[in-house]
C-alpha positions in Angstrom: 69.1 79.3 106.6 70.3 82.5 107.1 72.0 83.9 103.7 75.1 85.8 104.7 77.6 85.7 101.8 78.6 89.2 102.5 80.1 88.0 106.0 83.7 87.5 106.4 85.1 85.9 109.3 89.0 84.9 110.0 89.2 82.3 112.8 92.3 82.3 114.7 93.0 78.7 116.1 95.8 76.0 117.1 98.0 73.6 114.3 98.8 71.1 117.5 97.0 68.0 117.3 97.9 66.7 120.7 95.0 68.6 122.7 92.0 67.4 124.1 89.4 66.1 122.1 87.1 69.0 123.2 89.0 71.5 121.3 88.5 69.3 118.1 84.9 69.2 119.0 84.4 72.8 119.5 86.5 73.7 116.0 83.9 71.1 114.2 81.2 72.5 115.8 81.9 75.9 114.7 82.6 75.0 111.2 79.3 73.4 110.7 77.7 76.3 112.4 79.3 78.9 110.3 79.1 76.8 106.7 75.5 76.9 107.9 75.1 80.7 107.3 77.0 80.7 103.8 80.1 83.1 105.2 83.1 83.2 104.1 85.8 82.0 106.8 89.4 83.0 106.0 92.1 81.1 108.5 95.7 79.9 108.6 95.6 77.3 105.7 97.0 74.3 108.1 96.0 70.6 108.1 96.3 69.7 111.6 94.6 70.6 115.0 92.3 72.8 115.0 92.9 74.6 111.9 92.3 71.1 110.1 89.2 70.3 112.1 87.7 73.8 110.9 88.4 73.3 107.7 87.3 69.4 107.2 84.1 71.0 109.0 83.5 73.2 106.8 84.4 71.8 103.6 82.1 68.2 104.8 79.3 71.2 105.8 79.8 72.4 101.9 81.3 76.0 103.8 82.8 78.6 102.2 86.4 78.9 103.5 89.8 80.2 102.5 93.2 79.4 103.7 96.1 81.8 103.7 99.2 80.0 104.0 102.9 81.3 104.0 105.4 79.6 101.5 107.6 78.0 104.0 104.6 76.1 105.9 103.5 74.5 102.1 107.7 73.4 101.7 107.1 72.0 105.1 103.8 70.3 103.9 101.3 72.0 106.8 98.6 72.9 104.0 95.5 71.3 103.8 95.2 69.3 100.5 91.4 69.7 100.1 90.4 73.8 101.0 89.7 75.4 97.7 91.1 78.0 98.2 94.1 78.4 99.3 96.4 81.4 98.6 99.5 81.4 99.6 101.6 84.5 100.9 105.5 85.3 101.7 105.1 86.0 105.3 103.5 85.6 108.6 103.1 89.4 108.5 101.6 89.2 105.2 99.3 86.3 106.1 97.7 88.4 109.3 97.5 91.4 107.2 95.2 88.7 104.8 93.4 87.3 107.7 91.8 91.0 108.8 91.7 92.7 105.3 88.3 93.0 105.0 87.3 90.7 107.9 84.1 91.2 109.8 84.7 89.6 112.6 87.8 87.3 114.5 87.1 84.6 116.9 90.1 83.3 118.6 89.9 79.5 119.2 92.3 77.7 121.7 95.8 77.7 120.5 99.6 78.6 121.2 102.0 81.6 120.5 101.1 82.3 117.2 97.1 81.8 117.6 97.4 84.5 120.8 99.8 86.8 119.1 97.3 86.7 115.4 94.5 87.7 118.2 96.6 89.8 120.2 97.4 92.1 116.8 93.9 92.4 116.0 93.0 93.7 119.3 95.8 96.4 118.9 94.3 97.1 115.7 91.1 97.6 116.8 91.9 99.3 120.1 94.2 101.8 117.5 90.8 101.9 115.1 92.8 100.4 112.3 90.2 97.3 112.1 86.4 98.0 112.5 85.4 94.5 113.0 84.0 92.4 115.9 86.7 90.3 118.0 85.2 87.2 119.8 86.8 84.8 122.3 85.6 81.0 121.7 86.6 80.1 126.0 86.3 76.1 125.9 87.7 74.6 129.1 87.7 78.1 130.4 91.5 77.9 128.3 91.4 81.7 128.0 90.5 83.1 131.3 94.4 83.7 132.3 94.3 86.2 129.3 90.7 87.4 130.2 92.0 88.4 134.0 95.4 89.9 132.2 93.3 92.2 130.1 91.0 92.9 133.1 93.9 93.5 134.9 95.5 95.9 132.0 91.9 98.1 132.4 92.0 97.9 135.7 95.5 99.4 136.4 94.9 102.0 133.7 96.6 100.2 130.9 93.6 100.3 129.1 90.8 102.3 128.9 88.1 101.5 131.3 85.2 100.7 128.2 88.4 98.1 126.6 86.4 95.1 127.5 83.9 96.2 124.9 86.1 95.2 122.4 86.1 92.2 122.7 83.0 89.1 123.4 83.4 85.4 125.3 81.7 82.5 124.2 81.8 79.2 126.1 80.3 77.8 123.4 80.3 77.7 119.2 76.5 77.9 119.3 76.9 81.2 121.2 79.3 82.5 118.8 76.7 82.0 116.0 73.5 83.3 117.9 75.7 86.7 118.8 76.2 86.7 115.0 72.6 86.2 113.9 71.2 88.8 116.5 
């Protein structure tokens, strides 16, 4: 295996647990792929969905992974009971600020409002040059190519600059994600 402790990678995905099965898949998948290379994963801290399918991945995988959590989800009982290491914070603003301090890289599974606006802030950030790190796209069931044609639309009428989709990298697949990490 691949030793790549100094790797840190947030993963951005969905708390919903009524989705199609090959969401779950996809978040297991990638959480035995990435507990494979011995990163560090930082993500929301939730129990359900996606979020809980990463992190049962990755803590069954014997992955490194860390869950930032805001105060009002754990009074509301969303943590997960068996991540390590969980830290909790006082705010959603203070938990994205968490997710990309120090983060090498974001992938963006499916998910809702809050998974597309955690992914939608980083992609300011880097397009402002205030995060350095790589931004992938994990596309199962093609659930992000609305939001692919949006930003191709946003560089297209001049919104963005013309080199904007090289922010930015889409993966059908987890295994995909992981061999654009290794190369």
């Amino acid at each position: 295996m691949v030793n790549m402790k100094q790797l840190k990678i947030t993963v951005y995905c969905a708390s919903s647990p009524n989705i199609h099965q090959d969401y779950f898949d996809a978040a297991t998948e990638l959480g035995q792929l990435l507990s494979a290379i011995d990163c560090t994963v930082s993500y929301g801290g939730g129990a359900s969905g996606l979020m809980g399918a990463l992190a049962d991945s990755m803590i069954k995988h014997g992955g490194n992974i860390k869950g930032f959590i805001p105060h009002f989800m754990i009074e509301r009982e969303w943590q997960h009971p068996h991540v390590p290491s969980m830290h909790v914070v006082k705010t959603i603003h203070e938990r994205k600020d968490k997710l990309l301090e120090d983060c090498d890289l974001a992938i963006a599974l499916a998910g809702g409002c809050g998974t597309l606006e955690e992914f939608m802030e980083a992609l300011t950030w880097k397009q402002l040059n205030l995060y350095k790190g790589k931004l992938m796209i994990l596309n199962t069931r093609s659930y992000y190519n609305p939001l692919i044609q949006m930003l191709d639309s946003a560089i297209s009428e001049n919104f963005m600059a013309h080199d904007s989709s090289d922010m930015w990298e889409v993966h059908e697949k987890p295994q995909s994600i992981l061999d654009s990490i290794l190369k």
